[in-house]
C-alpha positions in Angstrom: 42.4 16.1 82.4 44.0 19.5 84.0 47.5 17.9 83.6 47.0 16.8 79.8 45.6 20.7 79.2 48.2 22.4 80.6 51.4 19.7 79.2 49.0 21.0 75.4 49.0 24.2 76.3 53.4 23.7 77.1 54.2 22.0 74.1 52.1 24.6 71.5 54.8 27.5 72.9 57.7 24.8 71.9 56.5 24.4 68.4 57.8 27.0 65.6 54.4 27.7 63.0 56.2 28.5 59.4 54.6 32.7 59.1 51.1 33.2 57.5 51.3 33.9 54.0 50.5 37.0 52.6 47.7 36.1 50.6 46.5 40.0 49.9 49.3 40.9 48.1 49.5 37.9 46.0 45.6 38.3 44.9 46.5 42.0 44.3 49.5 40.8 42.2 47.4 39.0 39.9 45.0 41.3 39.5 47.4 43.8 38.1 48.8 41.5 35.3 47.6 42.3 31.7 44.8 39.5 30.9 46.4 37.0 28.5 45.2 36.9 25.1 44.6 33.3 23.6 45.2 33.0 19.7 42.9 31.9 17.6 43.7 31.0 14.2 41.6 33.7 11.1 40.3 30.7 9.3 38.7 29.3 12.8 37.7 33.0 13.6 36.1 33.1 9.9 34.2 29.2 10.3 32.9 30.6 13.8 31.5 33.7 12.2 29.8 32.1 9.0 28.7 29.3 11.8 27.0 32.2 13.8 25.4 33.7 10.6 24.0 30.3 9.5 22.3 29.7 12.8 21.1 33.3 13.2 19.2 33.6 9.5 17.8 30.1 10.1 16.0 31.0 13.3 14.9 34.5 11.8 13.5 33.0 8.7 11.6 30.5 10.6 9.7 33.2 12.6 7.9 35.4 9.2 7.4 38.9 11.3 11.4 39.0 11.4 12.3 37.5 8.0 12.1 41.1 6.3 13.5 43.1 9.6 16.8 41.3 9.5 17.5 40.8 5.9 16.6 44.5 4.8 19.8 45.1 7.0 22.3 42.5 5.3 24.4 43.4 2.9 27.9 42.7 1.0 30.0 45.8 -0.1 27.6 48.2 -2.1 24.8 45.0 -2.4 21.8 45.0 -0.7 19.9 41.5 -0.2 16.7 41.0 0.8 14.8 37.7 1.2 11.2 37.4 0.8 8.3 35.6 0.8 7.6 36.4 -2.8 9.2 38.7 -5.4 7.8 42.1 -5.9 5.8 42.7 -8.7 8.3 44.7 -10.7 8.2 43.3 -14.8 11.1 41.8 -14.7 12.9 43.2 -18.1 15.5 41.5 -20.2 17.8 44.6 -19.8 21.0 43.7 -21.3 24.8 45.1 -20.0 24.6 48.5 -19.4 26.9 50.9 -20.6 29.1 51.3 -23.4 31.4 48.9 -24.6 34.4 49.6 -24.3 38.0 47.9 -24.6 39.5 46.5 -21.1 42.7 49.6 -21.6 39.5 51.8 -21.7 37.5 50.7 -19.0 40.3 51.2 -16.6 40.8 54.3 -17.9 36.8 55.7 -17.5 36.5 54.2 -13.5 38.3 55.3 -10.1 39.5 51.6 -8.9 41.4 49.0 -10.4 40.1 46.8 -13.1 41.0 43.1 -12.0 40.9 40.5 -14.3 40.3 36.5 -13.3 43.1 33.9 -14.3 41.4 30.9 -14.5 40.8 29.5 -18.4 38.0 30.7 -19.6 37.3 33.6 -17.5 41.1 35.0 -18.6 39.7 36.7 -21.8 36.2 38.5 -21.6 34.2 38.7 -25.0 33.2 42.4 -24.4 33.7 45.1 -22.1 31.4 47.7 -20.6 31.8 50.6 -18.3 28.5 52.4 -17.0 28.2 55.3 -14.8 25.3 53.6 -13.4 26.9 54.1 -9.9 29.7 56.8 -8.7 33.1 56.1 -9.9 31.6 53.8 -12.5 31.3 50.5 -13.0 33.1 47.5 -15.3 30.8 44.5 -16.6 33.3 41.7 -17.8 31.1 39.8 -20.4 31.4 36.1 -21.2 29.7 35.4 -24.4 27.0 37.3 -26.3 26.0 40.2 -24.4 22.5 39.6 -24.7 22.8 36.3 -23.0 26.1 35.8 -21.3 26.9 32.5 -19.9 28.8 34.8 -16.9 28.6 38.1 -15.8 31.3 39.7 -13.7 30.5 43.0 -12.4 32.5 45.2 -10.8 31.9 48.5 -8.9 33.7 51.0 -6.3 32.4 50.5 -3.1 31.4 54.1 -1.3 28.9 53.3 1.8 26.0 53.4 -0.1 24.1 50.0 -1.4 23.5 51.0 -5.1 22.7 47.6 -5.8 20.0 45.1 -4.7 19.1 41.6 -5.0 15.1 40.5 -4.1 15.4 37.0 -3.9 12.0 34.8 -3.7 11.7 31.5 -1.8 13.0 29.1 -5.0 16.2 30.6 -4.2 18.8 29.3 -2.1 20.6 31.9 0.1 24.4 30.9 1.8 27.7 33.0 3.4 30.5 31.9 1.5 34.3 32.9 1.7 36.3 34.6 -1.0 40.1 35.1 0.5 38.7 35.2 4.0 36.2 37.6 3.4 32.7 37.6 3.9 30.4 36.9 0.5 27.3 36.0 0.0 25.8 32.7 -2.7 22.4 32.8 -4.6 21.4 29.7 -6.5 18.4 28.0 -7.6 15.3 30.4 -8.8 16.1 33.3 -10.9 16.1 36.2 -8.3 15.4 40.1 -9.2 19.1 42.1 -9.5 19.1 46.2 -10.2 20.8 49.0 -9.6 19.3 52.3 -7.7 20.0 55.6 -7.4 21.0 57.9 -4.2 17.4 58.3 -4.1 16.3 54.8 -4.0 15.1 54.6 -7.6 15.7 51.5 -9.4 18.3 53.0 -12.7 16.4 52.5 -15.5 17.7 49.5 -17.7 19.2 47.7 -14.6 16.3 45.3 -13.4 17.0 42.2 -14.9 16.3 38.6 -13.8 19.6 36.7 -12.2 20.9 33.2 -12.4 23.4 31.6 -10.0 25.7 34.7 -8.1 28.6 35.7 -5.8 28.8 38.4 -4.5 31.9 39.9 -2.3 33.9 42.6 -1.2 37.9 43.1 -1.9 40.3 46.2 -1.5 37.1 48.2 -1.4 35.4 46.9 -4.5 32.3 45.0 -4.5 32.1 42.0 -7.6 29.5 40.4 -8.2 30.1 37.4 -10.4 26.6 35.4 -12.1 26.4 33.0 -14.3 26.0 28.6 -15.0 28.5 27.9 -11.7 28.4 26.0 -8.6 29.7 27.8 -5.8 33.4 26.0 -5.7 33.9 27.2 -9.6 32.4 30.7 -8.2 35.1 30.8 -5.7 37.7 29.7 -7.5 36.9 32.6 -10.7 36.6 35.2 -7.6 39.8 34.0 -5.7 41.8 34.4 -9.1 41.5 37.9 -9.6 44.4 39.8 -10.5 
């Protein structure tokens, strides 16, 4: 056993050992690199986000104490929303289009944005104009049909931090996140659902509250539209998406 020890012990000073690596300064080498950003396509970014949303307002509604904590925060542009259990009791007035009407030359002459105009048949050529200065910088209210009952409203309206508009919608109404040129909107249907107009001082603007059919609502450029009216939410988004 002494012999076999000492011809190991003979042969281990023979052998040539490659040298051990240096693994600290490879480690450190990494670490120093700038982290690699993986690309994700908008539209997958966009589907994850509405995804999220989707999940988020179902488990809130399902709990009542937080249905009216997160949806007094949700908005689109200058709209507020706000689901509840039941609409307030506000007389719910058959206020026609505010405003003056006006011809479309004028309108964009009396507001401080651009007047656009949708390019789909039908929507191409508004019966009336109006322009109100029911909110800073004015608003435009392209009318389709008689103004005292339009088959589709499409309002229009600078948007400047402040939610001068509101929606109360009552549990016959169907709430969704929708897409309008890869931004964020938001889809009403069913139930008629309360729509005014306030003041900086959270008044509702006289002549404003009305009860609302089927809407869109979205943001673009910095103007929030809102477009109501007999539509399913594909012929909603294809009106919105044809602005010009």
């Amino acid at each position: 056993m002494a012999d076999l020890e000492r011809d190991l012990r003979e042969l281990g000073r023979e052998l040539a050992f490659p040298p051990d690596p240096d693994l600290v300064a490879g480690i450190r080498a990494r670490i120093a690199e700038p982290p690699r950003r993986r690309f994700v396509p908008q539209w997958r970014t966009l589907a994850i986000a509405l995804s999220a949303l989707v999940v988020a307002l179902g488990i809130a509604l399902s709990v009542p104490p937080a249905r009216s904590a997160i949806l007094r925060v949700f908005g689109v542009g200058g709209v507020r929303i706000e689901l509840v259990d039941k609409l307030p009791e506000r007389p719910a007035s058959g206020a026609g289009v505010p405003g003056e009407r006006k011809s479309l030359a004028e309108a964009r002459r009396r507001v401080d944005f651009p007047v656009r105009v949708p390019t789909v048949d039908g929507f191409d050529d508004p019966d009336s104009v109006f322009v109100s200065s029911v909110v800073p910088g004015g608003a435009v209210f392209l009318v389709y049909g008689p103004a005292d009952r339009p088959r589709a409203l499409l309002t229009a309206f600078e948007t400047r931090g402040f939610p001068f508009a509101e929606k109360s919608v009552g549990p016959g109404s169907r709430y969704l996140p929708a897409s309008v040129a890869g931004s964020l909107g938001a889809w009403i249907e069913g139930a008629p659902h309360q729509f005014y107009f306030r003041d900086r001082n959270g008044r509702i603007q006289p002549g404003t509250l009305r009860l609302a059919t089927n809407t869109l609502v979205w943001r673009r450029d910095g103007v929030t539209y809102r477009l109501e009216g007999e539509l399913t939410l594909p012929q909603a988004i294809q009106v919105a998406e044809s602005l010009r």
